[in-house]
C-alpha positions in Angstrom: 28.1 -13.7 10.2 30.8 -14.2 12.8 33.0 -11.2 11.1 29.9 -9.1 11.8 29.5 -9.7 15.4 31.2 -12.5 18.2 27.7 -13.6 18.8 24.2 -13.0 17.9 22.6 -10.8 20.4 18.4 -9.9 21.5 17.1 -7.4 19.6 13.7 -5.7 20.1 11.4 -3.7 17.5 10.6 -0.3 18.2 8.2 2.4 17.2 10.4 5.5 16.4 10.9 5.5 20.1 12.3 3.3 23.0 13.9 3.7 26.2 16.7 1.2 27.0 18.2 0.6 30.5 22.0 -0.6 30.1 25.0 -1.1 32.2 27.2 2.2 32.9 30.4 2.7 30.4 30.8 2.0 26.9 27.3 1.3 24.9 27.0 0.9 21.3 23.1 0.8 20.1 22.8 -1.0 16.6 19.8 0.3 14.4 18.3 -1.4 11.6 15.1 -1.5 8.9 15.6 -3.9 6.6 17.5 -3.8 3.6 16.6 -1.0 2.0 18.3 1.3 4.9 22.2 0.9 6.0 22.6 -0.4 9.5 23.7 2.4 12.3 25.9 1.7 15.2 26.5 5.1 17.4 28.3 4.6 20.5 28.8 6.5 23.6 29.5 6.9 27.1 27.0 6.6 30.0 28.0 7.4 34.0 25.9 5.1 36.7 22.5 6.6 37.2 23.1 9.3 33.4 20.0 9.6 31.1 20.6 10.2 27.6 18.5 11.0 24.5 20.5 8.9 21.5 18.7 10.3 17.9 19.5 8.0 15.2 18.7 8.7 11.3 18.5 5.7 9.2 20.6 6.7 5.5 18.0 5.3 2.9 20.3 2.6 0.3 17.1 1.9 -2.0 13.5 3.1 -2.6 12.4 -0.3 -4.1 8.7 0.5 -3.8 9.4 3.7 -5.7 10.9 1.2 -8.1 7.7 -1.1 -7.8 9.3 -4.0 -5.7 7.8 -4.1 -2.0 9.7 -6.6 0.4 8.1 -9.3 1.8 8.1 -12.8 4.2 6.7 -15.5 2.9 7.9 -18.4 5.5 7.1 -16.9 9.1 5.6 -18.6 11.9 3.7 -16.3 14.5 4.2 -18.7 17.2 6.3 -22.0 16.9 7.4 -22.5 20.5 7.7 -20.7 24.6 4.3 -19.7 25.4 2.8 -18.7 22.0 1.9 -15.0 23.4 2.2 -13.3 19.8 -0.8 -11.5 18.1 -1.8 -10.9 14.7 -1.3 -7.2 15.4 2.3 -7.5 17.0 3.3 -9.5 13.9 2.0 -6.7 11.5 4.0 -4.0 14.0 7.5 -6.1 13.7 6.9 -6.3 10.3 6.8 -2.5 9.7 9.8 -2.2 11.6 11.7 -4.6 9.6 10.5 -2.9 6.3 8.2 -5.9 5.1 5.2 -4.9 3.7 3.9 -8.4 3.4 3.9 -11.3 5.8 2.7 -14.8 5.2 1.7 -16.1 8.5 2.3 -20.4 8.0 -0.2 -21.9 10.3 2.1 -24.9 11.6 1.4 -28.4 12.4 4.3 -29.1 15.0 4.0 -32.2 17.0 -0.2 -32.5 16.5 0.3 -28.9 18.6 -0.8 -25.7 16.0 0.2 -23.0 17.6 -1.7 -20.4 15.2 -5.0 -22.1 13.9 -7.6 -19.3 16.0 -5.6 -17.0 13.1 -5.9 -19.2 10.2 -8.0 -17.5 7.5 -8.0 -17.3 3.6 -8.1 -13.1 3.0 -5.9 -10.4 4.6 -5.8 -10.2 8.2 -8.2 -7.6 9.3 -5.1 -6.2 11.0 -3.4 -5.6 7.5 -3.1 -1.3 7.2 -5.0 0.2 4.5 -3.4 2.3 1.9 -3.8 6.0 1.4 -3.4 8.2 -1.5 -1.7 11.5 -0.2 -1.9 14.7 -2.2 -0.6 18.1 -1.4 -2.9 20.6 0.3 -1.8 23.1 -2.5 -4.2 20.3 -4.8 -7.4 20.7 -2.8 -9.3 22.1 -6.1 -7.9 19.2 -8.2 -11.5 17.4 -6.9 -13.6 20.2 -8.2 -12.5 20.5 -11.6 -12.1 15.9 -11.8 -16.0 16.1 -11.2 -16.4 18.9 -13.8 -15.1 16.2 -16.3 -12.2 18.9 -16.6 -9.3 16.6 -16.0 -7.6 14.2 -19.2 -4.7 12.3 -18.9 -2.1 14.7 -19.0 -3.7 16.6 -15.9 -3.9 13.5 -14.2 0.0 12.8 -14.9 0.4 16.0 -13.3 -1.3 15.8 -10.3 0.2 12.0 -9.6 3.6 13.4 -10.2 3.1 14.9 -6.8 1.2 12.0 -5.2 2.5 9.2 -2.7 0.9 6.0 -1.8 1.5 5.6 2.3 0.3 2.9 4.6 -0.3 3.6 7.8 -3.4 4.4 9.9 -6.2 7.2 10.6 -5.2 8.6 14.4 -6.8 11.2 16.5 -10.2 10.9 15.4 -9.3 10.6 11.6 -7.6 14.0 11.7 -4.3 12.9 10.9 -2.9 10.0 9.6 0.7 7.8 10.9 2.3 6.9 8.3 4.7 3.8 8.4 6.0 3.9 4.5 5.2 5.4 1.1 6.2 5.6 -2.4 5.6 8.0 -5.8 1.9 6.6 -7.1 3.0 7.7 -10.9 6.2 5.1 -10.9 4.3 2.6 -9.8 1.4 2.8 -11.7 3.6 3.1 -14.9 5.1 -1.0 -13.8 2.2 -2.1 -13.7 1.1 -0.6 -16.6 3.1 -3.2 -18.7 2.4 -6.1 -16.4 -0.3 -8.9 -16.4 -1.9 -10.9 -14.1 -4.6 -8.8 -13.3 -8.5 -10.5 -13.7 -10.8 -9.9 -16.8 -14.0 -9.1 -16.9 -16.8 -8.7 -19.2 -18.2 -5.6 -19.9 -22.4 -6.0 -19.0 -24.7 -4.3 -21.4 -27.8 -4.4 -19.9 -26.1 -2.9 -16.2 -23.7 -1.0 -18.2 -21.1 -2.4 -15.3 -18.2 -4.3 -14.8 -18.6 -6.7 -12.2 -15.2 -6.9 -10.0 -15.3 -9.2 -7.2 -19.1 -8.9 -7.3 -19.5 -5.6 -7.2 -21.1 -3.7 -9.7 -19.1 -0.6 -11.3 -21.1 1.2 -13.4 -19.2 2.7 -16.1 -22.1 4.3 -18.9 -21.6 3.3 -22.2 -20.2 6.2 -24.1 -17.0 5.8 -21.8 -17.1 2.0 -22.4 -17.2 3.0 -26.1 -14.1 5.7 -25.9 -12.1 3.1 -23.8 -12.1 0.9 -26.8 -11.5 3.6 -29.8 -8.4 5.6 -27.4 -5.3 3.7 -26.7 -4.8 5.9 -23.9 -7.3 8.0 -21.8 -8.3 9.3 -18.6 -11.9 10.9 -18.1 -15.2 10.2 -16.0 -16.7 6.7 -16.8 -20.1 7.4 -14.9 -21.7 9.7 -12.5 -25.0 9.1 -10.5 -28.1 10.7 -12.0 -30.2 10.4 -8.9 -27.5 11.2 -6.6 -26.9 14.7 -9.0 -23.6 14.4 -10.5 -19.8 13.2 -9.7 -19.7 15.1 -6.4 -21.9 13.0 -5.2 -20.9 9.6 -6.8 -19.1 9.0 -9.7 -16.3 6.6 -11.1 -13.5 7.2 -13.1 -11.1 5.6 -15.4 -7.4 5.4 -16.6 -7.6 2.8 -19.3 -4.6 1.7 -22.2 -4.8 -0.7 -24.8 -2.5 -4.1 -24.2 -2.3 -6.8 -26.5 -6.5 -7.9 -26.8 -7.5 -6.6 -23.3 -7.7 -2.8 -22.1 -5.8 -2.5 -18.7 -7.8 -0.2 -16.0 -4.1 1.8 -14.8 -6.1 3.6 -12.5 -9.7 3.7 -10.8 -11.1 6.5 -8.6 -14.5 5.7 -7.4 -16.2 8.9 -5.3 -18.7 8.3 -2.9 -19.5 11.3 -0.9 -16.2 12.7 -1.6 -14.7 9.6 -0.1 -12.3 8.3 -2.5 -11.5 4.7 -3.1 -8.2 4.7 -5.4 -7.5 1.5 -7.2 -4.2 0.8 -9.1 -4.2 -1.6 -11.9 -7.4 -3.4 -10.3 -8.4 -5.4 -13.4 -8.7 -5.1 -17.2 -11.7 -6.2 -20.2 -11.2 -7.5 -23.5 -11.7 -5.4 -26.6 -14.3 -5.4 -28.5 -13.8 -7.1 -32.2 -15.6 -6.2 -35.3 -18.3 -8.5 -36.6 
């Protein structure tokens, strides 16, 4: 590292934006987000008392999530020492600004002192940022014809083709959202599509549901039936009969055969016209012949 730089100099994450006071003369600003982006290092000139806007675009080396690889921390400590003033929430911002998108928070026992045990806990931080599936506006009718039972598979291809998956967060009242990264949905879902290590559940006759994480998903049984005769299909696995029909609630399915289990690629399940969009959630064994 010494052929990089004499020393190893403070650094500071920033939002987009950040104003910097420095001595007059020569000032070189150094720019990075993780590996995935090259590291930028403008210089220029400032007299004593000069403000200056300095706009610096990042050159992209790698779209790994694209790819289906996210980058991630497994080893951090939140607070180890000084006056343990960091926060579940700043940790999740530097994170974003060093292109993690997954931090494992160690919860240290240093000297019988343990700095981070009011943020212990065994699921995601509730400061963890949802996910959002973004579609252009130009698709707004795609919904309408999904709960028609008009889409199949290659429609579906077709309309994830010009998808991205983003993380970020609803702002201004929900109207928009800030987006910190995103990635093509159809690459990813097409990995996954080959790996395992997803959980297996039994289809339930009686509730004509899967039970994932403890929550019933009703899928009737003629789907359940066409899921295990098609190696590959996409179509609507259930729709509420009190509610009316899929506009109001419904649930459907992007399901291939692999080895003796049928992998769920994709799950959309409408409430309302709220969508929750699940990639690769789980998968249920196929059905054998007596």
């Amino acid at each position: 590292m010494r052929g990089e730089q004499a020393f190893e100099h403070g650094y500071f994450h920033a939002r987009g934006r950040a104003a910097v006071t420095v001595p007059a003369g020569g000032v070189t600003v150094t720019a990075w987000r993780g590996p995935e982006y090259a590291v930028a290092r403008p210089e220029l000139s400032l007299a004593a008392g000069e403000t200056r806007s300095l706009r610096i675009t990042l050159r992209r080396l790698d779209d790994l999530p694209a790819r289906g690889w996210w980058g991630g921390d497994l080893h951090v400590h939140m607070n180890y020492g000084g006056h343990y003033r960091n926060t579940p929430a700043h940790l999740a911002f530097q994170a974003a600004a060093e292109g993690l998108h997954l931090v494992e928070n160690l919860v240290v026992n240093k000297e019988q002192r343990i700095p981070d045990i009011a943020a212990f806990r065994t699921t995601p931080d509730p400061v963890s940022t949802p996910r959002f599936l973004l579609a252009p506006t130009e698709r707004e009718g795609f919904a309408a014809r999904l709960y028609r039972g008009g889409v199949g598979l290659p429609a579906l291809r077709e309309f994830l083709a010009e998808c991205r998956v983003a993380r970020g967060e609803l702002i201004d009242d929900g109207e928009f959202l800030a987006v910190t990264d995103e990635a093509p949905v159809l690459p990813l879902i097409e990995a996954w599509k080959a790996e395992g290590g997803r959980p297996r559940f039994p289809y339930l006759d009686d509730l004509s549901a899967f039970m994932p994480a403890e929550t019933p998903l009703y899928v009737d049984p003629a789907a359940h039936a066409a899921a295990q005769r098609e190696r590959e299909l996409f179509r609507m696995a259930w729709a509420c009969d009190e509610c009316g029909d899929a506009a109001d609630a419904g649930v459907f399915l992007w399901t291939a055969h692999q080895g003796d289990g049928i992998r769920v690629c994709l799950l959309i399940h409408n409430d309302a016209g709220i969508w929750q969009v699940s990639l690769h959630p789980f998968e249920f064994p196929k059905e054998t012949a007596a």
